[in-house]
C-alpha positions in Angstrom: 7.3 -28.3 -3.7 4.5 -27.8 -6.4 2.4 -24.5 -5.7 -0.6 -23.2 -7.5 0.2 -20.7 -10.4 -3.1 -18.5 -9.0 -5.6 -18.3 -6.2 -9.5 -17.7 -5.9 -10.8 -15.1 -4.3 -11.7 -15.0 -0.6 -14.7 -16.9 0.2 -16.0 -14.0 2.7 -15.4 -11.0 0.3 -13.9 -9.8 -2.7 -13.3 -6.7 -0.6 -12.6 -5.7 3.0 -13.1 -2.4 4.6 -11.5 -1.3 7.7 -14.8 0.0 9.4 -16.6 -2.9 7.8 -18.4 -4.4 11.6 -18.8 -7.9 9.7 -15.2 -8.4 10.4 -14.2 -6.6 13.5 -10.8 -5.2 12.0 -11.0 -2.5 13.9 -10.4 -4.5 17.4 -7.3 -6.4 15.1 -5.6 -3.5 13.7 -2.0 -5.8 14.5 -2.0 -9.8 14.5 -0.7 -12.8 13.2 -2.3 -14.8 10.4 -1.0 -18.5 12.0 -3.9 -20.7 10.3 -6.7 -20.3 7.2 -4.0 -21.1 4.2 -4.2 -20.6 1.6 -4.9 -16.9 2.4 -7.2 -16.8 -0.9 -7.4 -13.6 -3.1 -8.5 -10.2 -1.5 -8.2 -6.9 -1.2 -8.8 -4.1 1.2 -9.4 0.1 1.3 -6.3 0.4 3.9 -2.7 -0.6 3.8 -1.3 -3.4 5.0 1.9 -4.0 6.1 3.4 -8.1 6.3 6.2 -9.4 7.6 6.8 -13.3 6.9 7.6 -14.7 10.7 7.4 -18.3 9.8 6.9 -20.5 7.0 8.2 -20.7 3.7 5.3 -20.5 0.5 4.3 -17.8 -2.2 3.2 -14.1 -2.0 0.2 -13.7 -4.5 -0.6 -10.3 -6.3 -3.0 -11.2 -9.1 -1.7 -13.4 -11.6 1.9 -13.1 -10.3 3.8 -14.4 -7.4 7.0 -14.4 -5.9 8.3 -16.3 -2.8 7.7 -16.1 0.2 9.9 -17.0 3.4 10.7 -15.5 7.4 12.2 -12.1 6.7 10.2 -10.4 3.8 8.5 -7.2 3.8 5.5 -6.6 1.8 3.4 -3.6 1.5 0.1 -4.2 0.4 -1.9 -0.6 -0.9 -5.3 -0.4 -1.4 -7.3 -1.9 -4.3 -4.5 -4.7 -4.6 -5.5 -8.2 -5.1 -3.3 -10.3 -3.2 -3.3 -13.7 -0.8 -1.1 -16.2 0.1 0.1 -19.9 -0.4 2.3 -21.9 2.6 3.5 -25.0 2.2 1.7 -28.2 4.5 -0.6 -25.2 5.2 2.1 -23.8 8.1 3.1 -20.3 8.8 3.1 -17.2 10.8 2.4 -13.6 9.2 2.5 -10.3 11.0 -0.5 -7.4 9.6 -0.2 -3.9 10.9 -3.6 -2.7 9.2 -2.7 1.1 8.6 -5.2 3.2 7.8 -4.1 6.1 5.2 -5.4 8.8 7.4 -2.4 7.8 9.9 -0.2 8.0 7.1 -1.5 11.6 6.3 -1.6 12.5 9.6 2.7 11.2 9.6 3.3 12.6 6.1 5.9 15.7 6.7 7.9 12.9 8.9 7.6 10.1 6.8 8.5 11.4 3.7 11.7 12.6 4.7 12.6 8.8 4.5 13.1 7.7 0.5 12.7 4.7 1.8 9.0 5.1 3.0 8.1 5.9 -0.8 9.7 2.9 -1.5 8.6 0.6 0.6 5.0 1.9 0.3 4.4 3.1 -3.1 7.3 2.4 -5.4 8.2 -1.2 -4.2 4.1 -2.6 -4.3 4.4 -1.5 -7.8 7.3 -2.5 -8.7 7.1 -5.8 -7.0 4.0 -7.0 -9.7 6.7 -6.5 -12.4 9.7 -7.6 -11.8 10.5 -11.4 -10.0 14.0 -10.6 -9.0 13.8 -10.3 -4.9 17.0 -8.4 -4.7 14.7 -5.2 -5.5 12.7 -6.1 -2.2 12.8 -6.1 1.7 14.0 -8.8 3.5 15.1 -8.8 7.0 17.8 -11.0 7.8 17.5 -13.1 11.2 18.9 -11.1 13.4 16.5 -7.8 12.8 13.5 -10.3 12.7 14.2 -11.7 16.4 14.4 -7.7 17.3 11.2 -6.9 15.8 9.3 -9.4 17.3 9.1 -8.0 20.5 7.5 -4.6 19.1 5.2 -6.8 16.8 3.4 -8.7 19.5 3.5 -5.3 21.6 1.3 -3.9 18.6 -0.9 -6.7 18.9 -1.5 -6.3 22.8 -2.0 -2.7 22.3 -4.6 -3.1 19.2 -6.7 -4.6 21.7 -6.9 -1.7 24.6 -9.3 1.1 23.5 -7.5 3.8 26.2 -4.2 2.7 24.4 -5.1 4.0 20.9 -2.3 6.6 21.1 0.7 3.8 22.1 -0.7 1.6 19.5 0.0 4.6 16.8 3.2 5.5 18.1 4.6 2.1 17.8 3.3 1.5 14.5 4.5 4.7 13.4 7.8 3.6 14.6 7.8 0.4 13.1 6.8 1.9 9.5 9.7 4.9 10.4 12.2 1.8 11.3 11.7 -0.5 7.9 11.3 2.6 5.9 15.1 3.2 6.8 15.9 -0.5 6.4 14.2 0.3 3.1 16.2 3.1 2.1 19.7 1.8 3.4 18.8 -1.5 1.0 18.7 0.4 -2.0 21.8 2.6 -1.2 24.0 -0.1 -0.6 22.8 -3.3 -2.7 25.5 -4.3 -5.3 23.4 -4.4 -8.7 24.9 -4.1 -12.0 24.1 -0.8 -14.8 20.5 -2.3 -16.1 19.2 -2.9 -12.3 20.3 1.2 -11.5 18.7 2.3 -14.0 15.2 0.8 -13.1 16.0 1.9 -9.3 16.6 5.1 -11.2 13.1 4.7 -12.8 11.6 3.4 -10.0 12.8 6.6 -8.0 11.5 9.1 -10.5 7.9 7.9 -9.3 8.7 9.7 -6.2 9.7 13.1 -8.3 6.2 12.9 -10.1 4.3 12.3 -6.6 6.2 15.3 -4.9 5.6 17.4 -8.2 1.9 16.2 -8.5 0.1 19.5 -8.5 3.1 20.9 -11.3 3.3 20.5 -14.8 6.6 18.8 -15.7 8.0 17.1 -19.0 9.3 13.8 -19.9 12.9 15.6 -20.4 12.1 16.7 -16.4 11.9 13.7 -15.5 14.5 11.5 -17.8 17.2 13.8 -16.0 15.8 13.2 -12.4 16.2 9.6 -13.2 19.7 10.1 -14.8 19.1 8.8 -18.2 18.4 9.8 -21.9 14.8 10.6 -23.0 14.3 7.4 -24.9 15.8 5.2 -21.9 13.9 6.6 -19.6 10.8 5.5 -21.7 11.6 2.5 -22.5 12.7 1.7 -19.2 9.4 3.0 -17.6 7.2 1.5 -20.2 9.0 -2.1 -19.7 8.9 -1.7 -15.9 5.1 -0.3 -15.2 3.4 -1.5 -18.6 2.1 2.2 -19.0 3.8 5.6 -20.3 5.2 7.9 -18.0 1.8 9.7 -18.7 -0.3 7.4 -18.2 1.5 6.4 -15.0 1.0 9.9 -13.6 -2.7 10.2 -15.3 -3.0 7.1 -12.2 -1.4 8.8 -9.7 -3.6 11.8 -10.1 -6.7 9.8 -10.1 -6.0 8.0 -6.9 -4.7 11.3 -5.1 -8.0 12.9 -6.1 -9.7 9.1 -4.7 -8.1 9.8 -1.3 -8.9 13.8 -1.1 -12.3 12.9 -2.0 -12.9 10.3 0.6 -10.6 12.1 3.5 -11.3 15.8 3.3 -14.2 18.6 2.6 -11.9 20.0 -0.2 -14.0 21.8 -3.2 -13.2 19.7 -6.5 -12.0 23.1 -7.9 -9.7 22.9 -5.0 -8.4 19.1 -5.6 -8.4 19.6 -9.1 -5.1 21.7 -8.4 -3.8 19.5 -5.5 -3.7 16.6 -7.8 -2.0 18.7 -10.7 -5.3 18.7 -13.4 -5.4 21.9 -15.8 -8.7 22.4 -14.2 -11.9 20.7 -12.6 -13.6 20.2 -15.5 -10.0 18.3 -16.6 -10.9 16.4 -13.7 -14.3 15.5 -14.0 -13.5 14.0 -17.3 -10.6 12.1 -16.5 -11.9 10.5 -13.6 -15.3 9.4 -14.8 -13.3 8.1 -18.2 -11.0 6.1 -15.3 -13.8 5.5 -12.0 -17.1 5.3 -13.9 -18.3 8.6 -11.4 -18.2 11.9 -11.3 -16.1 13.1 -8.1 -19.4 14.5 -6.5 -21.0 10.9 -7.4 -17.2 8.9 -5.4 -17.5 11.4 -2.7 -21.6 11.0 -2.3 -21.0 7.2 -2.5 -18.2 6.8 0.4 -20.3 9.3 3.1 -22.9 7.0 2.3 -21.2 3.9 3.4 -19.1 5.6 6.0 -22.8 7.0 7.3 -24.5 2.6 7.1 -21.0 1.7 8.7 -21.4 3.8 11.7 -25.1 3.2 11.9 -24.5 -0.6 12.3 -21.6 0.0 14.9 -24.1 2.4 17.1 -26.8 -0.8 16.8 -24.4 -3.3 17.7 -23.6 -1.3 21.2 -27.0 -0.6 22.0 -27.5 -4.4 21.5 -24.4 -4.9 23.5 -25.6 -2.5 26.4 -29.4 -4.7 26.2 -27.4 -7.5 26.9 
């Protein structure tokens, strides 16, 4: 069946925010998308995890897309354009809505599974590269019907206030669960020399996000990946469309994006979290890349975060008026 090479974007918003009270994620932090398709282009400040219940179509991420059918996995990060296509207009798609504090909170845990990396960094990226679905997800029928039963739990519990602390503990063990899937996929897939070495590639990402705060060379990082200098470059320039540099230069940025809008840290103090020579390294790099200074990002989010929960408090006391 013919399918649209792109999308538009949403009708609603180019962007949605998890506190945004326009759209009540907050009470829908788990549900399934069964109707509205297309899903038109969007994007989002949280991550979103989708599992493909029902339905067969296309999985949008800007100008690419790859197929979509009942078993696949996608992780959605934030500041990713994506939607989706079903054919006659028919499907079923789980959201777990995770906010990255959760994932902060989990962090020691969860990044003791490669997999996790994988399946929420590494694979998102790699996916808008590279068509070939044997680099991705997929559950197979039998751990589908298994994970339905803790995907409509999730759902029931997104909706109880008092059960805020169940709901995080399943969805923890959900993300705990595929991230092993994940991992086990990669270990044991049968792919020929040229598909190792972008796995190999792929998994040096990990390397540079553990090391983030160091200082470490492209010979570091060829051997982690297990390949020459030149391969690794080539490999890593074909694969991401930026240098190993660059790539990094990103990483740093968005760490520094998520201190900024998640902690009280100094930007002295992020400067060396995120691995810049110094804050005034910082400053530069990420107005050159953001268009603000960090004082001007951080200013900027409190501000929303302060209109945000000034329209929640007006729509109880309305609620209690009533």
């Amino acid at each position: 069946m013919d399918y649209p090479e792109t999308l538009p974007k949403h009708p609603k918003t180019e962007s949605f925010n998890l506190n945004d009270p326009r759209f009540t994620l907050r009470s829908k932090l788990a549900y399934y998308h069964n109707d509205e398709f297309p899903l038109l282009m969007h994007k989002h400040d949280f991550y979103e995890l989708n599992i493909i219940v029902e339905g067969t179509g296309r999985h949008y991420l800007k100008n690419k897309n790859l197929p979509a059918s009942p078993g696949a996995v996608f992780v959605i990060p934030p500041r990713v354009s994506h939607g989706y296509w079903m054919e006659n207009d028919e499907g079923s798609i789980f959201h777990l809505l995770v906010d990255q504090k959760l994932l902060q909170k989990h962090s020691s845990d969860l990044n003791s599974f490669d997999g996790y990396s994988l399946l929420f960094e590494t694979e998102p990226e790699l996916r808008k590269h590279i068509s070939s679905e044997s680099f991705f997800l997929r559950l197979d029928p039998l751990h589908l019907k298994m994970l339905t039963n803790q995907m409509d739990n999730l759902i029931s519990l997104s909706h109880m206030r008092k059960h805020e602390v169940l709901f995080e503990t399943y969805a923890v063990g959900l993300i705990f669960y595929l991230s092993a899937l994940m991992e086990k996929q990669f270990n044991t897939s049968a792919i020929n020399s040229d598909k190792k070495n972008y796995i190999s590639i792929v998994n040096s990402t990990n390397y540079m996000k553990q090391h983030l705060s160091e200082a470490f060379s492209l010979e570091d990082l060829a051997h982690n990946a297990m390949v020459s200098r030149t391969c690794y470059i080539e490999k890593f320039k074909h694969l991401f469309k930026l240098t190993p540099f660059e790539y990094i230069r990103k990483l740093r940025v968005n760490h520094a994006l998520e201190l900024l809008s998640s902690t009280d840290l100094s930007v002295a103090d992020i400067a060396q979290a995120c691995g810049f020579s110094d804050s005034a390294h910082m400053i530069k790099v990420f107005k050159e890349d953001t268009g603000l200074t960090p004082t001007a990002y951080r200013r900027s989010v409190r501000n929303k975060e302060a209109v945000s929960a000034s329209d929640n408090a007006a729509d109880k006391n309305k609620e209690k008026a009533v």
